[in-house]
C-alpha positions as CSV (number, residue, x, y, z in Angstrom):
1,X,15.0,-6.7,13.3
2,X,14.7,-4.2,10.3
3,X,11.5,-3.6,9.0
4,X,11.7,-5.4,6.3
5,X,12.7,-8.2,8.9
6,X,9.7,-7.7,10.4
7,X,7.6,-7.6,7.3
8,X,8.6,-10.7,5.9
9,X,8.6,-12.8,9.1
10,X,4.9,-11.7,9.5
11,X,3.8,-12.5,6.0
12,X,5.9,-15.7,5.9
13,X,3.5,-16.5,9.4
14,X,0.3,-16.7,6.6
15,X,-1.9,-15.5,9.5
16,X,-3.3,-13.1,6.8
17,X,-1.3,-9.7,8.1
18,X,-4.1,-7.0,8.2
19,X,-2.3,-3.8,6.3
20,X,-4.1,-0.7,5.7
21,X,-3.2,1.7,3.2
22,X,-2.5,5.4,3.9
23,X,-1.8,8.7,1.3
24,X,0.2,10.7,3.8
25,X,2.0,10.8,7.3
26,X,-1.0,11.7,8.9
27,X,-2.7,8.4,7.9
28,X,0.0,6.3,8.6
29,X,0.5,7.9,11.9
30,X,-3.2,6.9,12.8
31,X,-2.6,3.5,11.5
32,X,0.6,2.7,13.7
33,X,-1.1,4.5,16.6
34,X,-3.9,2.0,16.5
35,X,-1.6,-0.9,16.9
36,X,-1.3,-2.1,13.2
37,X,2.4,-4.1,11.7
38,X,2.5,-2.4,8.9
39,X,1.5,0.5,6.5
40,X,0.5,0.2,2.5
41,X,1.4,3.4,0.2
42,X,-1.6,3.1,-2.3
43,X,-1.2,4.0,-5.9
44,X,-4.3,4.5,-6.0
45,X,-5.2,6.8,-2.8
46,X,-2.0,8.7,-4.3
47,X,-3.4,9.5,-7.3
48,X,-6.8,10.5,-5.9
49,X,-5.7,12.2,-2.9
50,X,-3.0,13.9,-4.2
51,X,-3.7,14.9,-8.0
52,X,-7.6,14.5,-7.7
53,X,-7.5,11.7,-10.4
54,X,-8.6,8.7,-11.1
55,X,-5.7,5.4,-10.9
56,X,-4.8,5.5,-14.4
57,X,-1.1,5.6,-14.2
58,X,-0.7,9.8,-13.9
59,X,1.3,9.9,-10.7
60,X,4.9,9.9,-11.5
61,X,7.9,8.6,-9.5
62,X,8.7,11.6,-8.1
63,X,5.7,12.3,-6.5
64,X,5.5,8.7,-5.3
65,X,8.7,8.9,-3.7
66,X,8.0,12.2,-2.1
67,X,5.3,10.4,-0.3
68,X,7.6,7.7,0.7
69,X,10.3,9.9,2.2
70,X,7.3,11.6,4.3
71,X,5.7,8.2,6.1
72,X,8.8,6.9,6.2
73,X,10.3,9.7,7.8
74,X,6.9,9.7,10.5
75,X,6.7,6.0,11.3
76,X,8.7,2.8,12.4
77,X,5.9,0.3,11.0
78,X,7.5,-1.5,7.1
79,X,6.2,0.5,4.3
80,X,5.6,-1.2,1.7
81,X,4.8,0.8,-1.7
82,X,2.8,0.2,-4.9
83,X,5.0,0.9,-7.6
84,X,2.6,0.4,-10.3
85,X,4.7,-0.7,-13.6
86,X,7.8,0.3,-12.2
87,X,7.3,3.4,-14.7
88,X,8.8,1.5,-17.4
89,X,10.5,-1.4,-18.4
90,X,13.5,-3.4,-16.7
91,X,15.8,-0.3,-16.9
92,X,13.5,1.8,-15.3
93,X,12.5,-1.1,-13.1
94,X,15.9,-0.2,-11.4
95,X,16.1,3.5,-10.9
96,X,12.2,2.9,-9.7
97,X,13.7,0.7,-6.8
98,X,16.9,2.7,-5.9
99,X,15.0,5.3,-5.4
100,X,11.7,4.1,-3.2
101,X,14.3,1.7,-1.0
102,X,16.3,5.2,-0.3
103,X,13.4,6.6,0.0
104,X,12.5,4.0,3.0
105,X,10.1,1.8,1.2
106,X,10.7,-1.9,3.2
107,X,8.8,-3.8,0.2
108,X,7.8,-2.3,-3.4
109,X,4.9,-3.7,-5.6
110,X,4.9,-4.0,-9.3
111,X,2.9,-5.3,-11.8
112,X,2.4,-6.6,-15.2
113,X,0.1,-4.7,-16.9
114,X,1.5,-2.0,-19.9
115,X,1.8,1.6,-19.1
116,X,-0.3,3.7,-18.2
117,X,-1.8,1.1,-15.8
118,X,-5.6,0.9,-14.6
119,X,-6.4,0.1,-11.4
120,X,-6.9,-3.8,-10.9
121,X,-10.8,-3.3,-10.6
122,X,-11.3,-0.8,-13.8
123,X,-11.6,-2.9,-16.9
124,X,-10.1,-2.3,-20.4
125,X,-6.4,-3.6,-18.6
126,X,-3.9,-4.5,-20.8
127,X,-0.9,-7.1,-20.0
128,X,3.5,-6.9,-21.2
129,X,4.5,-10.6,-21.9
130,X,4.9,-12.5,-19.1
131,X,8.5,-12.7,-20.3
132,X,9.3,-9.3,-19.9
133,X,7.6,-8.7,-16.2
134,X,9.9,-12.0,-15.4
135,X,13.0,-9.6,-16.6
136,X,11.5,-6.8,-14.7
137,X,11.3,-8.7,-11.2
138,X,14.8,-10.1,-12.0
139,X,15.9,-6.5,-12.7
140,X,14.5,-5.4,-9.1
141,X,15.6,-8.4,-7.1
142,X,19.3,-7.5,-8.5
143,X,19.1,-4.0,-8.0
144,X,17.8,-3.7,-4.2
145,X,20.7,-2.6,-1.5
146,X,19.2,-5.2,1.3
147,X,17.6,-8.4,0.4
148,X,15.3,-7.3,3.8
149,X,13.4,-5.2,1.0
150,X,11.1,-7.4,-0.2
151,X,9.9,-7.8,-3.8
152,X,5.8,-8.5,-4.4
153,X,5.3,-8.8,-7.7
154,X,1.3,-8.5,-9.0
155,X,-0.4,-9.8,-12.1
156,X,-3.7,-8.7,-13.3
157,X,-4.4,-11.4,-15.4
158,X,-7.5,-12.4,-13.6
159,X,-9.3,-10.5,-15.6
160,X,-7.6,-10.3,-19.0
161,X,-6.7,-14.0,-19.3
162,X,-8.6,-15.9,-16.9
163,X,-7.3,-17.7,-13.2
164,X,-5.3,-20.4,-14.5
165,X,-2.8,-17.7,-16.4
166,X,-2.9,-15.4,-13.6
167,X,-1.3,-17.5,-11.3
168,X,0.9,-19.6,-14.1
169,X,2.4,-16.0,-14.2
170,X,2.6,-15.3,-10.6
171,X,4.6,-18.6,-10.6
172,X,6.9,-17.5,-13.2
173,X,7.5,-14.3,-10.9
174,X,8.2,-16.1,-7.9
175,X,10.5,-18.1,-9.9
176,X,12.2,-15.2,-10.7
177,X,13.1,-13.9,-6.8
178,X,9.5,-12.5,-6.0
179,X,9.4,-12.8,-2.3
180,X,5.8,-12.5,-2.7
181,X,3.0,-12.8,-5.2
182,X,0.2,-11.0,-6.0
183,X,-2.9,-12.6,-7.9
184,X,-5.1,-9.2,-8.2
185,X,-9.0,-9.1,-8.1
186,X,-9.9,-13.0,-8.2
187,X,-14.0,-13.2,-8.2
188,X,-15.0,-15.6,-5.9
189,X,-14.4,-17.2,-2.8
190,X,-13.3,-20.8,-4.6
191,X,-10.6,-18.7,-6.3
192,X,-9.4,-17.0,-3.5
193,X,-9.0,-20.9,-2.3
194,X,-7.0,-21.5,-4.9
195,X,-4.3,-18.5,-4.6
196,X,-2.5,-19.8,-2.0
197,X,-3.0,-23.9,-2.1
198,X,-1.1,-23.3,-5.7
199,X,1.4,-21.1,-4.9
200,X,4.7,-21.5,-2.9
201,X,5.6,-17.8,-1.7
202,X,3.4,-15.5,0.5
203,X,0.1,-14.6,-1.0
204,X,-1.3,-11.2,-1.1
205,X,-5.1,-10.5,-1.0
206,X,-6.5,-7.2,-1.2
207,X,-10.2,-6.3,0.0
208,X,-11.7,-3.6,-1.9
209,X,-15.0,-2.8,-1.1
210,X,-17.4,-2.2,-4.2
211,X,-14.8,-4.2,-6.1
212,X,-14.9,-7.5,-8.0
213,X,-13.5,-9.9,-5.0
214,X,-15.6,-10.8,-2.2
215,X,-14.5,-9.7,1.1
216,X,-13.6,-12.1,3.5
217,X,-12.7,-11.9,7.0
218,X,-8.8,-11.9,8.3
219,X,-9.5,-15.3,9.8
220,X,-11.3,-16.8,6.2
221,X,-8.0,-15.6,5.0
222,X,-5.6,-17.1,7.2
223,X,-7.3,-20.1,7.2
224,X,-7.1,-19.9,3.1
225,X,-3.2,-19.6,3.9
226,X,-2.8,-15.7,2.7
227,X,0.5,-14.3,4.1
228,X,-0.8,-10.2,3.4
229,X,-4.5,-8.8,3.8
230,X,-4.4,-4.9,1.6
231,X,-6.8,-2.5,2.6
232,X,-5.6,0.1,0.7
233,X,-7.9,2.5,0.5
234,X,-10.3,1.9,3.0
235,X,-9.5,5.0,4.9
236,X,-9.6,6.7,2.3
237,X,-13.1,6.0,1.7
238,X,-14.3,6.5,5.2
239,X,-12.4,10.0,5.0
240,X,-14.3,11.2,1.8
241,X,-17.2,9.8,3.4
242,X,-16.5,11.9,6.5
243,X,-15.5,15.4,4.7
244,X,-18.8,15.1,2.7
245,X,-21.2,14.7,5.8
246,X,-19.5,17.1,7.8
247,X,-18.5,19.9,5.3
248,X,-22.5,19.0,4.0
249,X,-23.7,20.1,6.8
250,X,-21.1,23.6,7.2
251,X,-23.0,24.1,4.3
252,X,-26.5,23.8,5.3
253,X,-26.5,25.1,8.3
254,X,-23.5,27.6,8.7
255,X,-22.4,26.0,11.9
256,X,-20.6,22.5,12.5
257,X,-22.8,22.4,15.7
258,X,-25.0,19.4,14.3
259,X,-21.7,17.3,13.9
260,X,-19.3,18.3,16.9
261,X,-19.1,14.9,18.1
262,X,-18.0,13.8,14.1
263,X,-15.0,15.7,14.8
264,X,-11.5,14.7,16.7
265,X,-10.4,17.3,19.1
266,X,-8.2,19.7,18.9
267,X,-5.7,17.9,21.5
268,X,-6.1,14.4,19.8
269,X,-4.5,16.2,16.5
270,X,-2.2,17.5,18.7
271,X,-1.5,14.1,20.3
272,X,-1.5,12.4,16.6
273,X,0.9,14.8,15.0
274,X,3.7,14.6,17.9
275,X,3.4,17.5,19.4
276,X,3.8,17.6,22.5
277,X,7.3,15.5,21.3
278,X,8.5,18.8,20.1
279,X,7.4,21.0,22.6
280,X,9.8,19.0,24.6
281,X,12.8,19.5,22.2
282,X,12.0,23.3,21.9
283,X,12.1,23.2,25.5
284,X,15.4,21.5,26.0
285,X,17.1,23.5,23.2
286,X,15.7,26.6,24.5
287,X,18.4,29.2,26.1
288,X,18.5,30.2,30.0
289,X,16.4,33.6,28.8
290,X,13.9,31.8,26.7
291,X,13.0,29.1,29.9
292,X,12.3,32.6,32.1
C-alpha cells in the first residue's frame, strides 16, 4: 500500500491512531524509529521552531513545503501536513495542494478560519463563510493527483460559534469530499463524546497540553470512536524543556557534567541520522585506491 493507503486504512480502523508531530527530519526520524504509523508536520512547531514566532499565520508556503520535501525525503511513515488556510482562498487552495502532495505530503489539513490564522487554542479567531471553506475543500479534493492523499478539513468554530455550528460545518465539509474532519479545541469530555457519534467520516482529536480540551487517553478515544489522535507539538515542548535545563546548567556551572546522563550519545545521533547507512555507500562507491 502507499502511504496514504496506509493512512486512511488506519484512521478508517477509529482505534484513535496516536500521531505525533515533528518540525524537521530529525524529529520525524525519532518518531518512526520508536515504532509510530505516522508523522504530523505542525504549523505550529513550524512557525516556532523555525521563524521563532508565535502561530499566527507568518510561515509561508514555501517554507512549509521545504519542510515537507525534508521528512518526506527522510521517512516512509504518511505525512500528513497542516496547511493552515491553504494561504488563500479556493484558487490558492489549489497551488497549496499541488505543491505539498509533490512535495510528499500523504494527507493536508486546512481550516476555516480567515487569514492570518491563530492557532486553534489563542482566542480572538475569526471564521470565512462556511460556504466558501465548502468551495475550498471542493477545490482540494479536485485538485489532488491520487485520491490516496487524503483531505482533513478543520473548523474552529468551537470557539467562535459554539459546538452545534462546529460540527454542522464539519458536516458540510465532509459533504464536500473531506475524507476526514476536524472539530478543533472542543472543552469537555461530553463534547469530545459528541465529535464522533455525529459525524460520519474519521474524526480527528488533538491533545494539547495547557490547551482548552481535556486530554484523554488513546483508549478513552478509541472507545469515543476518534479515527486520528494529534500530538503535535508535544515534542516540541519536551525539547524546549530539555535545551533550557541542560543549556541552564552550561550556564551555571561551565561544564555539562551535572547533566551527562540528560544527553543522547554521540553514537545514538549517529545511529538516528543514518550514518552508518552512508558509510556503507561511501564504501561501496569508493575506488580500489581509496579501500587500501
Amino acid at each position: 500500500m502507499t502511504a496514504g493507503e496506509q493512512l486512511r486504512q488506519a484512521i478508517s480502523e477509529r482505534r484513535a491512531l496516536l500521531v505525533p508531530g515533528a518540525v524537521n527530519a530529525l524529529t520525524a526520524r525519532v518518531i518512526e524509529d520508536l515504532g509510530f504509523e505516522a508523522i504530523y508536520l505542525t504549523g505550529a512547531g513550524l512557525a516556532n521552531t523555525e521563524l521563532g514566532v508565535p502561530d499566527i499565520g507568518l510561515v509561508t508556503l514555501t517554507e512549509l513545503a521545504r519542510a515537507v520535501e525534508a521528512i518526506a525525503a527522510t521517512t516512509t511513515l504518511p505525512l500528513i501536513v497542516d496547511a493552515d488556510t491553504g494561504f488563500g482562498n479556493a484558487i490558492n487552495v489549489t497551488h497549496t495542494v499541488r505543491v505539498l502532495e509533490r512535495a510528499g505530503a500523504s494527507a493536508i489539513q486546512l481550516e476555516d478560519q480567515s487569514f492570518p490564522k491563530r492557532c486553534g487554542h489563542f482566542a480572538g479567531k475569526e471564521l470565512i463563510r462556511p460556504a466558501e471553506m465548502v468551495g475550498k475543500v471542493k477545490a482540494a479534493v479536485d485538485t489532488r493527483h491520487s485520491p490516496d492523499c487524503l483531505i482533513i478539513a478543520r473548523t474552529d468554530a468551537r470557539a467562535v460559534e459554539g459546538l452545534e455550528a462546529a460540527i454542522a460545518r464539519a458536516q458540510s465539509y465532509a459533504e464536500a469530499g473531506a475524507d476526514a474532519t476536524f472539530v478543533e479545541a472542543p472543552e469537555s469530555g461530553a463534547e469530545l463524546v459528541e465529535i464522533p457519534r455525529r459525524l460520519g467520516v474519521p474524526q480527528v482529536a488533538n491533545m494539547v497540553v495547557g490547551g482548552k480540551t481535556p486530554i484523554a487517553t488513546q483508549g478513552e478515544l478509541a472507545a469515543m470512536g476518534f479515527g486520528l489522535v494529534l500530538y503535535a507539538n508535544a515534542a516540541l515542548q519536551a525539547s524546549v524543556l530539555a535545551m533550557q535545563e541542560v543549556l541552564g546548567v552550561l550556564h551555571r556551572d561551565g561544564s555539562l557534567a551535572a547533566v551527562s546522563s540528560r544527553l543522547a550519545s554521540f553514537s545514538e545521533r549517529q545511529r538516528l541520522v543514518g550514518k552508518p547507512e552512508w558509510d556503507a555507500l561511501e564504501t561501496r562507491f569508493a575506488s580500489p585506491a581509496e579501500r587500501r
